[in-house]
C-alpha positions, 0 to 999 in steps of 0.5 A, a space after each residue: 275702607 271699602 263702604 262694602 265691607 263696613 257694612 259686611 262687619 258691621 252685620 256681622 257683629 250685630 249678628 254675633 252681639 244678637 247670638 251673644 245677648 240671646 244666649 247670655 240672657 238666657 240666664 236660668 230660663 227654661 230650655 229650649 231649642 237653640 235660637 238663630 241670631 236675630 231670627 231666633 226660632 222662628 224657622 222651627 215654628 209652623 205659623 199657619 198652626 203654632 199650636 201644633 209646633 209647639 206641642 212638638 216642642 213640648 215632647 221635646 222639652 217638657 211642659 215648659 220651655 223657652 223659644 225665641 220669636 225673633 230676639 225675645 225669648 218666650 216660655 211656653 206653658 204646656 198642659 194643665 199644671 203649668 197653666 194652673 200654676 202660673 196663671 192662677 197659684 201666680 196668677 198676679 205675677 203672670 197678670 201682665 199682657 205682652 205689647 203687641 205691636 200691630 195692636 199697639 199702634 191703634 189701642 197705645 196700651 189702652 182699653 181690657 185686653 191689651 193695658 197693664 198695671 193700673 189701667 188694665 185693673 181699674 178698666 176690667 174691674 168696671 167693665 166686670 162690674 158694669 156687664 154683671 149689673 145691667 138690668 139698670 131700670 131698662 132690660 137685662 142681658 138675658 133679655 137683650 138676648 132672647 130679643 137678638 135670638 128671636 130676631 135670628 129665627 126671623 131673619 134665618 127664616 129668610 136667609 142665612 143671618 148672623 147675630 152676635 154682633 148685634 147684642 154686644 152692639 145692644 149692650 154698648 151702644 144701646 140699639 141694635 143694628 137692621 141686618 141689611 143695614 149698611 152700615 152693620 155690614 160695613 162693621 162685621 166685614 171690618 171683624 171678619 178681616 180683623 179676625 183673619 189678619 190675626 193670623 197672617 205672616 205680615 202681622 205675626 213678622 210685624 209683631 217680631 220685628 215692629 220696625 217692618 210696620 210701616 215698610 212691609 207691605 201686608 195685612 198688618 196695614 189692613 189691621 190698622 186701617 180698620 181697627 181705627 175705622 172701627 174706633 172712629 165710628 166708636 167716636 161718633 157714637 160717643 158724642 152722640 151719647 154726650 149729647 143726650 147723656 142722662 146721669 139718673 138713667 145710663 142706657 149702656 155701657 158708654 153711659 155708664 162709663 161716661 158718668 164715671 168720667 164725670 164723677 173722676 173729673 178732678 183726679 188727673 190720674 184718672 184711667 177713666 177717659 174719652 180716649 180709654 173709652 173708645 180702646 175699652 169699647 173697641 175691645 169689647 166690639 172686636 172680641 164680643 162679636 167675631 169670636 161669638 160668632 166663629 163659634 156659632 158659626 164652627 157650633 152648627 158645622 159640628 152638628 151638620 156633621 154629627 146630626 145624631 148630636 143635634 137630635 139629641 138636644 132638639 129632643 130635650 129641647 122639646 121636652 124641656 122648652 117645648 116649642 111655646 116659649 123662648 129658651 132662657 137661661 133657667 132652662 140649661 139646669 135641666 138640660 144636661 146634653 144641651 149645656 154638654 154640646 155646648 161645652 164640647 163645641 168649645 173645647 173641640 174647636 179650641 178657638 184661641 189656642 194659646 190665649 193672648 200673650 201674658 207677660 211676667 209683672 215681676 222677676 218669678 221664680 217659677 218651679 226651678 227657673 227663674 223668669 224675668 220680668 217683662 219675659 213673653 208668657 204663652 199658656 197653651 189653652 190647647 194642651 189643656 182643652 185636649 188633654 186626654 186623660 180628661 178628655 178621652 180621644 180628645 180630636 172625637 167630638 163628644 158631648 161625653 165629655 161633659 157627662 157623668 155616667 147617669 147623664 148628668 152634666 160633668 163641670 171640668 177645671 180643663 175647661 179654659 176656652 176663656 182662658 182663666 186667672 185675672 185674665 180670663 175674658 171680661 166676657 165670658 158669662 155673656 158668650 155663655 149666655 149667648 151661645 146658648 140661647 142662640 143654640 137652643 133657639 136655633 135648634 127650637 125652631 129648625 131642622 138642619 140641613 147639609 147640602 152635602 154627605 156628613 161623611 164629607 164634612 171637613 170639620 179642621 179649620 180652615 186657618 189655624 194661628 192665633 185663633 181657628 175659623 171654620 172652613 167655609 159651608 152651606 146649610 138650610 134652616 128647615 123649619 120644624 
Protein backbone atom coordinates (compact mmCIF):
# COMPACT_ATOMS: atom_id res chain seq x y z
CA UNK A 1 0.00 0.00 0.00
CA UNK A 2 0.94 3.65 -1.14
CA UNK A 3 3.32 4.85 2.16
CA UNK A 4 0.63 8.18 1.47
CA UNK A 5 -2.15 6.65 2.23
CA UNK A 6 -1.30 4.73 5.60
CA UNK A 7 -0.18 7.91 6.70
CA UNK A 8 -3.88 9.47 5.38
CA UNK A 9 -5.80 6.63 7.49
CA UNK A 10 -3.61 6.32 10.06
CA UNK A 11 -4.82 10.46 10.61
CA UNK A 12 -7.89 9.70 10.04
CA UNK A 13 -8.43 7.22 12.50
CA UNK A 14 -6.44 8.92 15.47
CA UNK A 15 -8.98 11.89 14.36
CA UNK A 16 -11.82 9.90 14.81
CA UNK A 17 -10.58 7.90 17.95
CA UNK A 18 -9.80 11.61 19.50
CA UNK A 19 -13.62 12.69 18.48
CA UNK A 20 -14.59 9.38 19.79
CA UNK A 21 -12.86 9.49 23.18
CA UNK A 22 -13.74 13.23 23.55
CA UNK A 23 -17.32 12.54 23.33
CA UNK A 24 -17.39 9.50 25.00
CA UNK A 25 -15.58 10.54 28.11
CA UNK A 26 -17.68 13.63 28.23
CA UNK A 27 -19.62 11.13 30.59
CA UNK A 28 -21.92 13.54 32.93
CA UNK A 29 -19.86 16.72 32.73
CA UNK A 30 -21.23 19.92 32.50
CA UNK A 31 -22.26 21.07 28.63
CA UNK A 32 -20.60 22.93 26.53
CA UNK A 33 -19.75 23.72 22.95
CA UNK A 34 -19.09 20.64 20.84
CA UNK A 35 -15.21 20.20 20.85
CA UNK A 36 -12.96 19.70 17.39
CA UNK A 37 -11.10 16.56 17.28
CA UNK A 38 -7.92 16.93 18.67
CA UNK A 39 -8.06 21.00 18.65
CA UNK A 40 -11.08 20.74 21.02
CA UNK A 41 -12.23 24.42 21.15
CA UNK A 42 -9.49 26.23 21.07
CA UNK A 43 -10.96 27.91 17.91
CA UNK A 44 -13.83 29.24 19.94
CA UNK A 45 -11.24 30.89 22.65
CA UNK A 46 -9.93 34.44 22.45
CA UNK A 47 -6.36 33.77 24.05
CA UNK A 48 -5.13 37.20 23.86
CA UNK A 49 -8.55 37.93 26.62
CA UNK A 50 -9.84 34.32 27.77
CA UNK A 51 -11.63 35.80 30.27
CA UNK A 52 -13.66 37.72 28.01
CA UNK A 53 -14.64 34.26 25.61
CA UNK A 54 -15.34 32.61 28.54
CA UNK A 55 -18.06 34.77 29.79
CA UNK A 56 -19.52 34.42 26.32
CA UNK A 57 -19.68 31.04 26.65
CA UNK A 58 -21.17 31.12 30.18
CA UNK A 59 -24.26 33.41 28.60
CA UNK A 60 -24.61 30.38 26.62
CA UNK A 61 -24.23 27.55 29.04
CA UNK A 62 -24.86 28.77 32.56
CA UNK A 63 -22.62 29.25 35.16
CA UNK A 64 -20.58 25.99 34.71
CA UNK A 65 -19.48 24.52 31.70
CA UNK A 66 -17.30 22.28 29.86
CA UNK A 67 -14.71 23.12 27.15
CA UNK A 68 -11.82 21.39 25.65
CA UNK A 69 -8.53 23.00 25.24
CA UNK A 70 -7.10 20.54 23.09
CA UNK A 71 -7.96 17.15 24.09
CA UNK A 72 -8.62 17.76 27.81
CA UNK A 73 -11.87 18.89 28.93
CA UNK A 74 -12.03 21.80 31.39
CA UNK A 75 -15.06 23.17 33.63
CA UNK A 76 -15.32 26.54 33.93
CA UNK A 77 -16.92 28.06 37.21
CA UNK A 78 -18.70 31.37 36.38
CA UNK A 79 -19.77 33.62 39.19
CA UNK A 80 -19.92 33.85 42.89
CA UNK A 81 -21.85 30.59 43.65
CA UNK A 82 -20.15 28.17 41.75
CA UNK A 83 -16.84 29.64 42.70
CA UNK A 84 -17.82 29.59 46.43
CA UNK A 85 -19.17 26.28 46.30
CA UNK A 86 -16.38 24.66 44.69
CA UNK A 87 -13.47 26.10 46.16
CA UNK A 88 -14.50 26.62 49.57
CA UNK A 89 -18.09 24.32 50.50
CA UNK A 90 -15.52 21.57 48.42
CA UNK A 91 -12.82 23.01 48.77
CA UNK A 92 -10.41 19.79 49.64
CA UNK A 93 -11.75 18.07 46.43
CA UNK A 94 -11.25 21.11 44.06
CA UNK A 95 -7.61 21.50 46.03
CA UNK A 96 -5.58 19.98 43.19
CA UNK A 97 -3.52 22.40 40.62
CA UNK A 98 -3.42 21.36 36.95
CA UNK A 99 0.43 20.06 35.72
CA UNK A 100 1.30 22.61 33.51
CA UNK A 101 3.62 21.71 31.36
CA UNK A 102 5.86 24.60 30.47
CA UNK A 103 6.19 25.28 34.24
CA UNK A 104 6.53 21.82 34.98
CA UNK A 105 9.81 21.29 32.96
CA UNK A 106 11.65 23.71 35.58
CA UNK A 107 9.62 23.15 39.03
CA UNK A 108 8.69 19.07 38.53
CA UNK A 109 5.53 19.55 40.70
CA UNK A 110 7.66 21.02 43.32
CA UNK A 111 7.53 24.06 45.38
CA UNK A 112 3.64 26.40 46.78
CA UNK A 113 1.82 26.96 43.72
CA UNK A 114 2.33 24.45 41.32
CA UNK A 115 2.68 20.58 44.17
CA UNK A 116 0.00 18.55 45.02
CA UNK A 117 -1.01 16.28 47.69
CA UNK A 118 1.65 15.76 50.35
CA UNK A 119 3.95 18.26 49.11
CA UNK A 120 1.66 20.91 48.04
CA UNK A 121 0.42 20.67 51.92
CA UNK A 122 3.64 20.35 54.08
CA UNK A 123 5.25 23.24 52.01
CA UNK A 124 2.30 25.77 52.05
CA UNK A 125 1.53 24.79 55.77
CA UNK A 126 5.40 26.07 56.59
CA UNK A 127 5.50 28.84 53.83
CA UNK A 128 1.93 30.39 55.98
CA UNK A 129 3.48 29.47 58.99
CA UNK A 130 7.17 31.02 58.40
CA UNK A 131 5.77 34.27 56.61
CA UNK A 132 2.88 35.26 59.50
CA UNK A 133 5.88 34.81 62.23
CA UNK A 134 8.74 36.83 60.99
CA UNK A 135 9.63 39.12 63.46
CA UNK A 136 12.37 36.17 65.00
CA UNK A 137 14.61 38.31 67.05
CA UNK A 138 15.72 40.65 64.02
CA UNK A 139 12.70 42.93 62.05
CA UNK A 140 9.43 42.24 61.34
CA UNK A 141 7.60 42.32 57.95
CA UNK A 142 6.00 45.43 58.53
CA UNK A 143 9.34 46.89 59.19
CA UNK A 144 11.10 45.64 56.16
CA UNK A 145 8.30 47.44 54.35
CA UNK A 146 8.04 50.70 55.82
CA UNK A 147 12.24 50.42 55.23
CA UNK A 148 11.58 49.54 51.19
CA UNK A 149 8.89 52.37 50.94
CA UNK A 150 11.15 54.85 52.32
CA UNK A 151 13.93 53.68 50.15
CA UNK A 152 11.37 54.32 47.06
CA UNK A 153 10.45 57.84 48.09
CA UNK A 154 14.32 58.32 48.10
CA UNK A 155 14.75 56.52 44.90
CA UNK A 156 11.54 58.28 42.87
CA UNK A 157 12.86 61.54 44.30
CA UNK A 158 15.55 60.76 41.49
CA UNK A 159 14.08 58.70 38.89
CA UNK A 160 11.18 56.34 38.47
CA UNK A 161 12.20 53.41 40.80
CA UNK A 162 10.33 50.02 41.47
CA UNK A 163 9.98 48.21 44.90
CA UNK A 164 8.48 45.30 45.60
CA UNK A 165 10.83 42.91 44.54
CA UNK A 166 13.27 44.07 46.99
CA UNK A 167 11.26 43.12 50.06
CA UNK A 168 10.11 39.62 48.86
CA UNK A 169 14.15 39.69 48.43
CA UNK A 170 14.33 40.88 52.13
CA UNK A 171 12.05 38.39 53.24
CA UNK A 172 13.95 35.40 51.46
CA UNK A 173 17.27 36.33 51.02
CA UNK A 174 17.87 38.57 53.97
CA UNK A 175 19.14 42.08 52.39
CA UNK A 176 17.84 43.64 49.73
CA UNK A 177 19.20 44.81 46.43
CA UNK A 178 20.79 48.56 45.37
CA UNK A 179 18.50 49.57 42.45
CA UNK A 180 21.28 50.14 40.21
CA UNK A 181 22.66 46.93 41.13
CA UNK A 182 23.11 44.94 38.12
CA UNK A 183 22.49 42.09 39.07
CA UNK A 184 18.79 43.15 40.51
CA UNK A 185 17.96 44.41 37.11
CA UNK A 186 19.16 41.53 35.71
CA UNK A 187 16.24 39.53 37.90
CA UNK A 188 13.38 42.00 37.48
CA UNK A 189 14.20 41.97 33.70
CA UNK A 190 13.77 37.87 33.84
CA UNK A 191 10.15 38.59 35.79
CA UNK A 192 9.00 41.17 33.67
CA UNK A 193 9.49 38.27 30.67
CA UNK A 194 8.32 35.63 32.73
CA UNK A 195 5.08 37.73 33.24
CA UNK A 196 4.62 38.26 29.91
CA UNK A 197 5.51 35.11 28.27
CA UNK A 198 2.51 33.65 30.47
CA UNK A 199 0.36 35.04 28.06
CA UNK A 200 1.68 34.37 24.74
CA UNK A 201 0.20 31.72 22.14
CA UNK A 202 3.69 29.58 21.89
CA UNK A 203 3.14 28.84 26.05
CA UNK A 204 -0.37 28.64 26.19
CA UNK A 205 -0.32 25.89 22.55
CA UNK A 206 2.78 24.13 24.64
CA UNK A 207 0.72 23.76 27.54
CA UNK A 208 -1.95 21.94 25.29
CA UNK A 209 0.13 20.24 23.39
CA UNK A 210 3.39 19.45 25.76
CA UNK A 211 4.83 17.52 22.77
CA UNK A 212 5.47 21.08 20.96
CA UNK A 213 8.14 22.35 23.84
CA UNK A 214 11.12 21.27 22.53
CA UNK A 215 10.25 21.75 18.76
CA UNK A 216 7.95 25.11 18.25
CA UNK A 217 10.10 27.92 18.33
CA UNK A 218 8.47 30.35 20.94
CA UNK A 219 8.57 32.31 24.09
CA UNK A 220 8.02 28.92 25.93
CA UNK A 221 11.91 28.26 25.62
CA UNK A 222 12.47 32.11 27.04
CA UNK A 223 10.23 30.94 29.96
CA UNK A 224 12.34 27.92 30.72
CA UNK A 225 15.27 29.57 30.10
CA UNK A 226 14.78 32.04 32.63
CA UNK A 227 12.89 30.23 35.08
CA UNK A 228 16.23 28.24 35.63
CA UNK A 229 18.37 31.23 35.35
CA UNK A 230 16.38 32.52 38.33
CA UNK A 231 16.41 28.95 40.29
CA UNK A 232 20.21 28.77 39.93
CA UNK A 233 20.96 32.39 41.25
CA UNK A 234 18.30 30.83 44.20
CA UNK A 235 21.11 27.93 44.22
CA UNK A 236 23.86 30.16 45.06
CA UNK A 237 22.06 31.86 47.53
CA UNK A 238 21.39 28.96 49.28
CA UNK A 239 24.87 27.71 49.55
CA UNK A 240 25.78 31.00 50.85
CA UNK A 241 23.31 30.72 53.57
CA UNK A 242 24.75 26.79 54.47
CA UNK A 243 27.97 28.36 55.05
CA UNK A 244 26.97 30.73 57.41
CA UNK A 245 23.84 28.98 58.71
CA UNK A 246 23.19 29.81 62.52
CA UNK A 247 20.18 27.31 64.10
CA UNK A 248 19.75 29.56 67.10
CA UNK A 249 19.27 32.73 64.87
CA UNK A 250 17.42 31.94 61.16
CA UNK A 251 17.69 35.39 59.39
CA UNK A 252 15.11 34.42 56.55
CA UNK A 253 13.08 32.26 54.96
CA UNK A 254 16.13 30.05 53.43
CA UNK A 255 17.29 29.67 57.01
CA UNK A 256 14.21 28.82 58.31
CA UNK A 257 13.50 26.31 55.80
CA UNK A 258 17.11 24.77 55.93
CA UNK A 259 16.82 24.15 59.58
CA UNK A 260 13.61 22.27 59.20
CA UNK A 261 15.80 20.33 56.57
CA UNK A 262 18.08 19.78 59.42
CA UNK A 263 15.50 18.52 61.95
CA UNK A 264 13.50 16.17 59.11
CA UNK A 265 17.05 14.70 58.18
CA UNK A 266 16.35 11.03 58.93
CA UNK A 267 12.81 10.90 57.36
CA UNK A 268 13.15 9.68 53.67
CA UNK A 269 9.88 10.73 53.13
CA UNK A 270 10.83 14.33 53.66
CA UNK A 271 9.23 17.02 51.48
CA UNK A 272 11.66 19.16 52.97
CA UNK A 273 14.63 19.49 50.50
CA UNK A 274 17.40 21.38 48.62
CA UNK A 275 15.46 20.73 45.69
CA UNK A 276 12.03 21.80 47.24
CA UNK A 277 13.54 24.50 48.46
CA UNK A 278 14.93 26.61 45.44
CA UNK A 279 11.01 25.41 43.69
CA UNK A 280 9.56 27.06 47.05
CA UNK A 281 11.60 29.96 46.79
CA UNK A 282 11.44 30.55 43.32
CA UNK A 283 7.52 30.60 43.64
CA UNK A 284 7.62 32.92 45.80
CA UNK A 285 10.27 35.22 43.90
CA UNK A 286 8.24 34.95 40.76
CA UNK A 287 4.49 35.76 42.31
CA UNK A 288 5.82 38.05 45.41
CA UNK A 289 7.43 40.47 42.96
CA UNK A 290 5.87 40.76 39.37
CA UNK A 291 2.34 40.69 40.57
CA UNK A 292 2.91 43.22 43.43
CA UNK A 293 4.60 45.26 41.35
CA UNK A 294 1.97 45.23 38.22
CA UNK A 295 -0.46 46.16 40.58
CA UNK A 296 1.43 49.15 41.66
CA UNK A 297 2.31 49.91 38.52
CA UNK A 298 -1.86 49.44 37.07
CA UNK A 299 -2.63 51.49 40.99
CA UNK A 300 -1.08 54.91 39.85
CA UNK A 301 -2.04 54.67 36.30
CA UNK A 302 -5.79 54.46 37.80
CA UNK A 303 -5.29 57.45 39.78
CA UNK A 304 -3.39 59.58 36.97
CA UNK A 305 -6.47 59.12 35.49
CA UNK A 306 -8.90 59.89 38.14
CA UNK A 307 -6.72 62.41 40.33
CA UNK A 308 -10.07 63.47 42.36
CA UNK A 309 -9.25 59.83 43.69
CA UNK A 310 -6.02 60.51 44.65
CA UNK A 311 -6.70 63.69 46.32
CA UNK A 312 -8.96 62.12 48.32
CA UNK A 313 -6.49 59.99 50.15
CA UNK A 314 -3.72 62.33 50.19
CA UNK A 315 -6.06 64.35 52.32
CA UNK A 316 -6.91 61.74 54.63
CA UNK A 317 -3.44 61.05 54.34
CA UNK A 318 -2.70 64.17 56.16
CA UNK A 319 -5.22 64.06 58.47
CA UNK A 320 -4.64 60.59 59.46
CA UNK A 321 -0.70 60.32 58.79
CA UNK A 322 0.48 63.93 58.55
CA UNK A 323 3.69 64.21 56.82
CA UNK A 324 6.13 63.48 60.22
CA UNK A 325 5.82 59.87 60.50
CA UNK A 326 5.87 56.69 58.13
CA UNK A 327 2.28 55.24 57.11
CA UNK A 328 1.97 51.85 59.27
CA UNK A 329 -0.37 49.45 59.28
CA UNK A 330 -2.59 50.76 62.19
CA UNK A 331 -3.15 53.74 60.41
CA UNK A 332 -5.47 51.71 57.56
CA UNK A 333 -8.27 51.28 60.38
CA UNK A 334 -8.98 55.01 60.14
CA UNK A 335 -8.59 55.63 56.84
CA UNK A 336 -11.49 54.07 55.17
CA UNK A 337 -11.10 55.87 51.47
CA UNK A 338 -7.64 54.84 51.27
CA UNK A 339 -8.14 50.96 52.28
CA UNK A 340 -11.68 51.39 49.63
CA UNK A 341 -8.91 52.52 46.56
CA UNK A 342 -6.83 49.99 47.38
CA UNK A 343 -9.44 47.43 47.49
CA UNK A 344 -11.09 48.92 43.88
CA UNK A 345 -7.34 48.81 42.43
CA UNK A 346 -7.56 45.31 42.76
CA UNK A 347 -10.69 44.42 41.85
CA UNK A 348 -10.80 46.95 38.87
CA UNK A 349 -7.53 45.50 37.17
CA UNK A 350 -8.56 41.81 37.98
CA UNK A 351 -5.00 40.86 37.66
CA UNK A 352 -5.10 36.99 37.53
CA UNK A 353 -8.65 36.50 35.67
CA UNK A 354 -9.19 32.87 36.20
CA UNK A 355 -6.43 32.04 38.93
CA UNK A 356 -4.06 29.29 38.36
CA UNK A 357 -5.92 26.02 37.19
CA UNK A 358 -7.31 23.76 39.84
CA UNK A 359 -8.03 20.21 39.31
CA UNK A 360 -10.18 17.84 41.04
CA UNK A 361 -8.36 15.66 43.75
CA UNK A 362 -11.09 13.08 43.49
CA UNK A 363 -14.22 11.81 41.16
CA UNK A 364 -17.00 14.79 42.66
CA UNK A 365 -20.36 15.19 42.36
CA UNK A 366 -20.76 18.80 41.82
CA UNK A 367 -24.62 19.98 41.70
CA UNK A 368 -26.09 17.70 39.28
CA UNK A 369 -22.65 16.48 37.25
CA UNK A 370 -20.26 14.28 37.99
CA UNK A 371 -16.52 15.50 37.32
CA UNK A 372 -13.85 13.30 37.15
CA UNK A 373 -10.77 13.08 39.16
CA UNK A 374 -7.62 14.69 37.45
CA UNK A 375 -10.71 17.27 35.16
CA UNK A 376 -8.95 20.70 34.57
CA UNK A 377 -10.79 23.26 36.99
CA UNK A 378 -10.88 27.46 35.96
CA UNK A 379 -12.56 29.49 38.61
CA UNK A 380 -13.32 32.87 36.80
CA UNK A 381 -12.28 35.15 39.66
CA UNK A 382 -13.25 37.85 36.97
CA UNK A 383 -17.12 37.10 37.08
CA UNK A 384 -16.89 37.56 40.65
CA UNK A 385 -14.50 40.68 41.24
CA UNK A 386 -17.31 42.18 38.18
CA UNK A 387 -20.49 40.97 39.39
CA UNK A 388 -22.76 43.72 39.19
CA UNK A 389 -25.08 43.22 41.53
CA UNK A 390 -22.08 43.87 44.45
CA UNK A 391 -20.50 45.74 42.38
CA UNK A 392 -22.49 48.14 40.47
CA UNK A 393 -20.86 49.48 36.85
CA UNK A 394 -18.49 46.92 37.87
CA UNK A 395 -16.02 48.40 34.42
CA UNK A 396 -16.35 52.26 36.54
CA UNK A 397 -13.62 52.64 38.61
CA UNK A 398 -15.11 53.46 42.22
CA UNK A 399 -13.50 53.16 45.34
CA UNK A 400 -17.68 53.09 46.15
CA UNK A 401 -17.50 50.08 46.12
CA UNK A 402 -15.92 49.56 49.33
CA UNK A 403 -17.97 52.18 51.15
CA UNK A 404 -20.86 51.98 53.15
CA UNK A 405 -23.10 55.09 52.95
CA UNK A 406 -21.64 56.69 56.21
CA UNK A 407 -18.05 56.43 54.46
CA UNK A 408 -17.17 53.63 56.37
CA UNK A 409 -15.13 50.80 54.88
CA UNK A 410 -17.50 47.79 52.98
CA UNK A 411 -15.53 44.28 53.32
CA UNK A 412 -17.06 41.96 50.19
CA UNK A 413 -16.90 38.17 50.10
CA UNK A 414 -16.48 39.11 45.81
CA UNK A 415 -13.44 40.37 46.87
CA UNK A 416 -11.18 37.11 45.39
CA UNK A 417 -8.05 38.73 43.78
CA UNK A 418 -6.16 36.34 45.63
CA UNK A 419 -8.23 33.57 44.83
CA UNK A 420 -9.80 31.94 47.80
CA UNK A 421 -10.24 28.40 49.75
CA UNK A 422 -6.92 26.12 50.26
CA UNK A 423 -5.43 27.68 47.39
CA UNK A 424 -5.75 31.03 48.09
CA UNK A 425 -2.15 33.04 47.57
CA UNK A 426 0.57 32.17 50.46
CA UNK A 427 1.11 35.69 50.06
CA UNK A 428 -1.57 37.51 50.61
CA UNK A 429 -1.56 39.58 53.83
CA UNK A 430 1.99 40.50 52.63
CA UNK A 431 0.79 41.93 49.15
CA UNK A 432 -1.81 43.79 51.30
CA UNK A 433 1.00 45.07 53.49
CA UNK A 434 2.75 46.14 50.56
CA UNK A 435 0.42 47.89 48.32
CA UNK A 436 -0.69 49.81 51.16
CA UNK A 437 2.10 51.37 52.87
CA UNK A 438 3.84 51.86 49.46
CA UNK A 439 0.49 53.49 48.19
CA UNK A 440 0.11 55.69 51.14
CA UNK A 441 3.92 56.24 51.28
CA UNK A 442 3.85 57.24 47.78
CA UNK A 443 0.93 59.55 47.71
CA UNK A 444 2.69 61.20 51.64
CA UNK A 445 5.26 62.54 49.77
CA UNK A 446 4.13 63.16 46.04
CA UNK A 447 1.85 64.70 43.97
CA UNK A 448 1.21 63.09 40.75
CA UNK A 449 1.61 64.24 37.41
CA UNK A 450 0.36 62.97 34.05
CA UNK A 451 2.11 63.93 31.06
CA UNK A 452 -0.76 63.70 29.13
CA UNK A 453 -5.05 64.81 29.48
CA UNK A 454 -6.72 62.24 32.18
CA UNK A 455 -9.15 62.24 29.61
CA UNK A 456 -6.76 60.24 27.31
CA UNK A 457 -5.67 57.76 29.65
CA UNK A 458 -6.17 54.52 28.31
CA UNK A 459 -6.68 52.45 31.42
CA UNK A 460 -7.54 48.49 29.67
CA UNK A 461 -4.56 46.35 29.43
CA UNK A 462 -2.30 46.20 27.62
CA UNK A 463 -2.26 42.18 27.54
CA UNK A 464 -5.04 40.49 28.89
CA UNK A 465 -4.36 36.26 29.13
CA UNK A 466 -3.54 34.38 32.12
CA UNK A 467 -2.89 37.78 33.89
CA UNK A 468 -3.45 41.69 32.76
CA UNK A 469 -0.59 44.23 32.68
CA UNK A 470 -0.63 47.79 32.05
CA UNK A 471 -0.18 49.70 29.08
CA UNK A 472 2.96 51.55 29.06
CA UNK A 473 2.82 55.38 30.86
CA UNK A 474 4.85 58.09 31.91
CA UNK A 475 4.52 60.19 35.08
CA UNK A 476 6.20 62.62 37.50
CA UNK A 477 6.46 62.28 41.21
CA UNK A 478 6.02 66.10 42.32
CA UNK A 479 7.33 66.59 45.52
CA UNK A 480 4.67 67.79 48.27
Amino acid sequence: MDPTVVLVLCLSLLLLFSFWKQSHGRGNLPPGPTPLPILGNILQIDFKDISKSLTKLSEVYGPVFTVYLGMKPTVVLHGYEAVKEALIDLGEEFSGRTILPVIHKVNKGLGVIFSNGKTWKHTRRFSLVTLRNFGMGKRSIEERVQEEARCLVEELRKTNGAAPCNVICSVIFQNRFDYKDQQFLNLMGKFNEIFKNVNSKSVQLCNMFPILIDYLPGSQKTTIRNNTYIKNYVLEKVKEHQESLDINNPRDFIDCFLIKMEQEKHNPQSEFTIENLLITVLDMFVAGTETTSTTLKYGLLLLLKHPEVAAKVQEEIERVIGRDRSPCMQDRSQMPYTDAVVHEIQRFIDLAPNAAPHTTTCDVKFRNYIIPKGTTIFPSLSSVLNDNKEFPNPKEFDPGHFLDKSGNFRKSDYFVPFSTGKRACVGEALARMELFLFLTTILQNFKLKSQVDPEHIDTTPLVSGISRVPRFYKLSFLPV
